[in-house]
Chimera marker file (.cmm) of the C-alpha trace (Angstrom):
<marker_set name="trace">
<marker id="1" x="-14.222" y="-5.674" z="39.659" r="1" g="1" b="0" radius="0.5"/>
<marker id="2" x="-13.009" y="-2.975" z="37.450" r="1" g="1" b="0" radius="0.5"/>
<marker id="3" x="-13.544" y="-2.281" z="33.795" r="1" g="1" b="0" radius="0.5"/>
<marker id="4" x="-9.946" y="-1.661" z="33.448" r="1" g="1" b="0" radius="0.5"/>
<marker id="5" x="-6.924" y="-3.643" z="31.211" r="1" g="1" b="0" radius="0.5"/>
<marker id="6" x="-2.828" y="-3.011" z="31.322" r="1" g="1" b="0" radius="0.5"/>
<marker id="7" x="-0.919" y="-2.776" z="27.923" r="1" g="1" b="0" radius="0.5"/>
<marker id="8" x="2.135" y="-2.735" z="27.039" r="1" g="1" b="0" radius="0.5"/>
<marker id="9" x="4.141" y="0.149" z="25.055" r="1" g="1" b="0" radius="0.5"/>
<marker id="10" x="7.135" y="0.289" z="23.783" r="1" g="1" b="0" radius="0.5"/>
<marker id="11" x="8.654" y="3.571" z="25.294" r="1" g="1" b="0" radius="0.5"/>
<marker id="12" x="8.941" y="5.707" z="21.978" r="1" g="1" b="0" radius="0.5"/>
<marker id="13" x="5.023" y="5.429" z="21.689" r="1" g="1" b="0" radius="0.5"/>
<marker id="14" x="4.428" y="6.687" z="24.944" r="1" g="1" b="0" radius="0.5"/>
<marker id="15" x="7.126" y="9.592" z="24.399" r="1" g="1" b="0" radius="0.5"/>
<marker id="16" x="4.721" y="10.222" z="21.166" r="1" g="1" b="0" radius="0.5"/>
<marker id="17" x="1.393" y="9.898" z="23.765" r="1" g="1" b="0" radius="0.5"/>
<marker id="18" x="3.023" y="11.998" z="25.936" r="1" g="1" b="0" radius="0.5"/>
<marker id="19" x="3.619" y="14.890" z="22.804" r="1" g="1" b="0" radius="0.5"/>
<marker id="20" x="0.493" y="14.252" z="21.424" r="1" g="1" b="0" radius="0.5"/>
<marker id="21" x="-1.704" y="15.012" z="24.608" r="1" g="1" b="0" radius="0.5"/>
<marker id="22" x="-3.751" y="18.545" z="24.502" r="1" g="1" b="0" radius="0.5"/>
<marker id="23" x="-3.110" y="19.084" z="28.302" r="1" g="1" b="0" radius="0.5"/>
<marker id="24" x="-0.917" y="18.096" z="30.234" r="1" g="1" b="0" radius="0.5"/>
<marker id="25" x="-3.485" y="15.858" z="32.989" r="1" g="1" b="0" radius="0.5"/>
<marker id="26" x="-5.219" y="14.059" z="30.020" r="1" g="1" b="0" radius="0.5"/>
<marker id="27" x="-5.351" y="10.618" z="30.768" r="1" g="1" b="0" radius="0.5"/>
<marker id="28" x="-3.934" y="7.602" z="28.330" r="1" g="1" b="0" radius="0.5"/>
<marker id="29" x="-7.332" y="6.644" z="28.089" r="1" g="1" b="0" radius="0.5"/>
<marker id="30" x="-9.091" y="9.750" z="26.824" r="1" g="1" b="0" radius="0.5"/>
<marker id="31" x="-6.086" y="10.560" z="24.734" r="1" g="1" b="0" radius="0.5"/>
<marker id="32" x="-6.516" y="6.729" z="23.212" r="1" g="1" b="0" radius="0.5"/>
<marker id="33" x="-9.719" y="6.873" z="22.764" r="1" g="1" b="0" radius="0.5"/>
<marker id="34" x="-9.861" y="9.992" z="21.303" r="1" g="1" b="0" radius="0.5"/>
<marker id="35" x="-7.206" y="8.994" z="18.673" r="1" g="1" b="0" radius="0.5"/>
<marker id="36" x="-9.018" y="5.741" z="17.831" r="1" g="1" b="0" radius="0.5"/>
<marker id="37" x="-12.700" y="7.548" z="17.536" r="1" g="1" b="0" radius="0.5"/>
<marker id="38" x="-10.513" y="10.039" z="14.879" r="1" g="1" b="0" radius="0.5"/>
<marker id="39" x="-8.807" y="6.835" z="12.949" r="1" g="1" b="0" radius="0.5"/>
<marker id="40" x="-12.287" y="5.141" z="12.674" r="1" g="1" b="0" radius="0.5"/>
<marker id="41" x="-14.115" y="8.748" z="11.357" r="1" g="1" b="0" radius="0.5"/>
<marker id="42" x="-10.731" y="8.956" z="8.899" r="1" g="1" b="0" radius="0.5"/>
<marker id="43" x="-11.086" y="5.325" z="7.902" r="1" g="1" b="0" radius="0.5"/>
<marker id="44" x="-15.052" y="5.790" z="7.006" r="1" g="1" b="0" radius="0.5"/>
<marker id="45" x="-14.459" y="8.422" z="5.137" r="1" g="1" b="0" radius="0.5"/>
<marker id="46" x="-11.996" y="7.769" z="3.549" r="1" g="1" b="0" radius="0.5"/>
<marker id="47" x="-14.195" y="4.414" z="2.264" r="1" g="1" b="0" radius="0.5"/>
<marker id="48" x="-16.216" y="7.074" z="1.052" r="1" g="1" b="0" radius="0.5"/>
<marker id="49" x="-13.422" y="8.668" z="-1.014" r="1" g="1" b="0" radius="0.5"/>
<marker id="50" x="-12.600" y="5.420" z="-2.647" r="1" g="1" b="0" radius="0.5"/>
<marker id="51" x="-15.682" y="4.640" z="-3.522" r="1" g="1" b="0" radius="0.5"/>
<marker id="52" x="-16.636" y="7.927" z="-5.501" r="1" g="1" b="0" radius="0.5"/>
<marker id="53" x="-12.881" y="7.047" z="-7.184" r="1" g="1" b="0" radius="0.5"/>
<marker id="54" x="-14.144" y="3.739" z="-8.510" r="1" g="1" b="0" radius="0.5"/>
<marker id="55" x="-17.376" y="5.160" z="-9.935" r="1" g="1" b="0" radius="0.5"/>
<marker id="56" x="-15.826" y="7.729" z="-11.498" r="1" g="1" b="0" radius="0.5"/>
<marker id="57" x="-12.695" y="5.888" z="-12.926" r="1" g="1" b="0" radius="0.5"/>
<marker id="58" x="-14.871" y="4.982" z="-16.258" r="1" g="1" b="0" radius="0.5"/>
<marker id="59" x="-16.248" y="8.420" z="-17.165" r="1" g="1" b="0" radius="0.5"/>
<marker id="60" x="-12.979" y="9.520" z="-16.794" r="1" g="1" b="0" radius="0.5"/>
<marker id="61" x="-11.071" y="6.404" z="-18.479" r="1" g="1" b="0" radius="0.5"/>
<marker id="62" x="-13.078" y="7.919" z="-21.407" r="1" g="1" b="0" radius="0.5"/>
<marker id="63" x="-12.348" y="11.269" z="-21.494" r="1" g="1" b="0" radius="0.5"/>
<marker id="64" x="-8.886" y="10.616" z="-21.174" r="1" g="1" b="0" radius="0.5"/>
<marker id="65" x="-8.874" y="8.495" z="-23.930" r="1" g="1" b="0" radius="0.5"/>
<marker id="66" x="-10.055" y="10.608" z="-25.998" r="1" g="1" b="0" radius="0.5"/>
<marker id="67" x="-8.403" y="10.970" z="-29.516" r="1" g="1" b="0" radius="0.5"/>
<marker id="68" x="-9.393" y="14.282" z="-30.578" r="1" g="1" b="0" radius="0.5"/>
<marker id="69" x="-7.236" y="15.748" z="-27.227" r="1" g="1" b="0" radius="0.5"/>
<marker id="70" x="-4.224" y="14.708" z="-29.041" r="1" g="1" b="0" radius="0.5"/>
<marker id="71" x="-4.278" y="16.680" z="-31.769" r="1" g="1" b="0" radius="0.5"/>
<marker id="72" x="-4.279" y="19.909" z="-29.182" r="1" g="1" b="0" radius="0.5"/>
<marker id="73" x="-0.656" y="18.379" z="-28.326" r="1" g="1" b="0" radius="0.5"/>
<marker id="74" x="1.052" y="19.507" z="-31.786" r="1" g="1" b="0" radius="0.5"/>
<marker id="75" x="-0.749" y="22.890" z="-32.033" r="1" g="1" b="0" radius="0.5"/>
<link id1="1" id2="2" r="1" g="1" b="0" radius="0.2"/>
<link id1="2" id2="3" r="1" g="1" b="0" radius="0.2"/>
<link id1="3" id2="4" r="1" g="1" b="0" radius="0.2"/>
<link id1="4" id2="5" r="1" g="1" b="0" radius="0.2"/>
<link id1="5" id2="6" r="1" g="1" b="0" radius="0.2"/>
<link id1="6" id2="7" r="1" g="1" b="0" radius="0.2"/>
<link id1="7" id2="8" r="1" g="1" b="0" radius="0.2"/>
<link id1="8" id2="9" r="1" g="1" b="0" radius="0.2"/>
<link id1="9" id2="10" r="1" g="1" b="0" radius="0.2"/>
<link id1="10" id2="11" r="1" g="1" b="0" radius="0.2"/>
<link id1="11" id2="12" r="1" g="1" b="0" radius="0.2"/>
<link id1="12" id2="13" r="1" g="1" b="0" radius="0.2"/>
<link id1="13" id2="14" r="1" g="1" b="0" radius="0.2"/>
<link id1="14" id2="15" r="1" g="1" b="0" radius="0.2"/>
<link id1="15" id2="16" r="1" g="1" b="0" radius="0.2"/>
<link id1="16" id2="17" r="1" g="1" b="0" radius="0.2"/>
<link id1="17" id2="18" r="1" g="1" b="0" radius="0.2"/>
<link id1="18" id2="19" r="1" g="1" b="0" radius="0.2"/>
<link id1="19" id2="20" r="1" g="1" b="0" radius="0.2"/>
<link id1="20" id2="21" r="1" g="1" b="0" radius="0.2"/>
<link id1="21" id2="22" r="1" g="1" b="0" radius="0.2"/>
<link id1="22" id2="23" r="1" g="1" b="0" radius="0.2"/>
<link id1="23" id2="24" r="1" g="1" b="0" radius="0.2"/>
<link id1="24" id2="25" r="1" g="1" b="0" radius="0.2"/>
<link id1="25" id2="26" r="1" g="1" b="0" radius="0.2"/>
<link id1="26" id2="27" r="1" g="1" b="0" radius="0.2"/>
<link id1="27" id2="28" r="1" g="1" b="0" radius="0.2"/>
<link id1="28" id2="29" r="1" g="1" b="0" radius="0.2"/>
<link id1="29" id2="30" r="1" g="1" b="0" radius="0.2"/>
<link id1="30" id2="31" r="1" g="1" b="0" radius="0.2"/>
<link id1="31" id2="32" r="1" g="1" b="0" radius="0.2"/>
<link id1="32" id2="33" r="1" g="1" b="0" radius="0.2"/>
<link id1="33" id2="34" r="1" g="1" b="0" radius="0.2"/>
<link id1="34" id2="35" r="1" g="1" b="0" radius="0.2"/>
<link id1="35" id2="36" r="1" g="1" b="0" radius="0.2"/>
<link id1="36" id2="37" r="1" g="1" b="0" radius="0.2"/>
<link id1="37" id2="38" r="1" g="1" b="0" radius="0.2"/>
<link id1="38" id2="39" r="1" g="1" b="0" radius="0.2"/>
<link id1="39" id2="40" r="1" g="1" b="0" radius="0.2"/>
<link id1="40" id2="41" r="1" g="1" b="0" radius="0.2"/>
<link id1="41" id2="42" r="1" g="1" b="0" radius="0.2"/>
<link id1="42" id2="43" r="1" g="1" b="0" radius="0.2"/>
<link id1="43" id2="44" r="1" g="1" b="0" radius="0.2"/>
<link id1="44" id2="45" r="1" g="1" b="0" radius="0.2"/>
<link id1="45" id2="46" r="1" g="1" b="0" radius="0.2"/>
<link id1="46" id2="47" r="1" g="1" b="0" radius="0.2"/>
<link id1="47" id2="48" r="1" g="1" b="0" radius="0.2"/>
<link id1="48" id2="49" r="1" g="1" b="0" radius="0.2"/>
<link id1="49" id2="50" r="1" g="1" b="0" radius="0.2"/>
<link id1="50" id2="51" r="1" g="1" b="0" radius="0.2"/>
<link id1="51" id2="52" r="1" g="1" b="0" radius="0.2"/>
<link id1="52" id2="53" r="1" g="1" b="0" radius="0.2"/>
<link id1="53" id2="54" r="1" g="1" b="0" radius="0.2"/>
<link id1="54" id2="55" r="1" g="1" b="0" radius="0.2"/>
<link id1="55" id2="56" r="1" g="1" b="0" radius="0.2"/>
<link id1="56" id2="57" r="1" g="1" b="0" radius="0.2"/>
<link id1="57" id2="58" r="1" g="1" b="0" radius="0.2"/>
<link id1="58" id2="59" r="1" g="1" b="0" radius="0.2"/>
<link id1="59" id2="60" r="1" g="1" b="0" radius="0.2"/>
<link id1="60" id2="61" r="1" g="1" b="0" radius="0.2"/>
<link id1="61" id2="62" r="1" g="1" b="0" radius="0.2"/>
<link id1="62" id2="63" r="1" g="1" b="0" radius="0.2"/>
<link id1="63" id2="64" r="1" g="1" b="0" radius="0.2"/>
<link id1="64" id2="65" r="1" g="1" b="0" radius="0.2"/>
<link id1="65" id2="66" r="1" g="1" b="0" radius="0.2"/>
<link id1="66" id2="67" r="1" g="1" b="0" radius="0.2"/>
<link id1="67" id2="68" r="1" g="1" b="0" radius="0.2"/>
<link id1="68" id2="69" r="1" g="1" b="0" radius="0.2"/>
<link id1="69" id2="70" r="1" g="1" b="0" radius="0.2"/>
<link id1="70" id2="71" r="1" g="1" b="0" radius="0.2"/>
<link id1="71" id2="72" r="1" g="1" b="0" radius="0.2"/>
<link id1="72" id2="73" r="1" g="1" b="0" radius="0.2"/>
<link id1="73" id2="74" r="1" g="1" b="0" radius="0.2"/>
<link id1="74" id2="75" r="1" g="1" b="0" radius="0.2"/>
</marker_set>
C-alpha cells in the first residue's frame, strides 16, 4: 500500500505549478510541499507582525493624539 493520494486541479493551477517549478524534473509533490512549508513560515510570522501591531497601537494612539503636534500644522 502506498502513501500516495490523487487531486484534482483545475488546469490554470497546474499551468501556474508548471511556471512556478525551479527545474524543470521537480515533482508536484516537492514543488507542493515546498509552497505549503513557505505559506505556513509566512503565516507564523506574519502572527508575529500582528501581534507587535496590537501592542503597539496604544503608545502610538497617544502620540498621535497628541495636541501640542497641532499647533506645528499652522507654523
Amino acid at each position: 500500500m502506498t502513501d500516495t493520494t490523487t487531486i484534482q486541479l483545475t488546469k490554470n493551477v497546474l499551468e501556474v505549478l508548471n511556471w512556478a517549478k525551479e527545474y524543470p524534473r521537480q515533482t508536484y509533490n516537492e514543488l507542493v510541499k515546498k509552497m505549503a512549508e513557505i505559506f505556513v513560515y509566512v503565516k507564523k510570522r506574519n502572527q508575529c507582525d500582528e501581534f507587535l501591531h496590537k501592542i503597539q497601537q496604544p503608545k502610538m494612539k497617544e502620540l498621535w493624539n497628541d495636541p501640542s503636534d497641532e499647533a506645528w500644522e499652522c507654523v
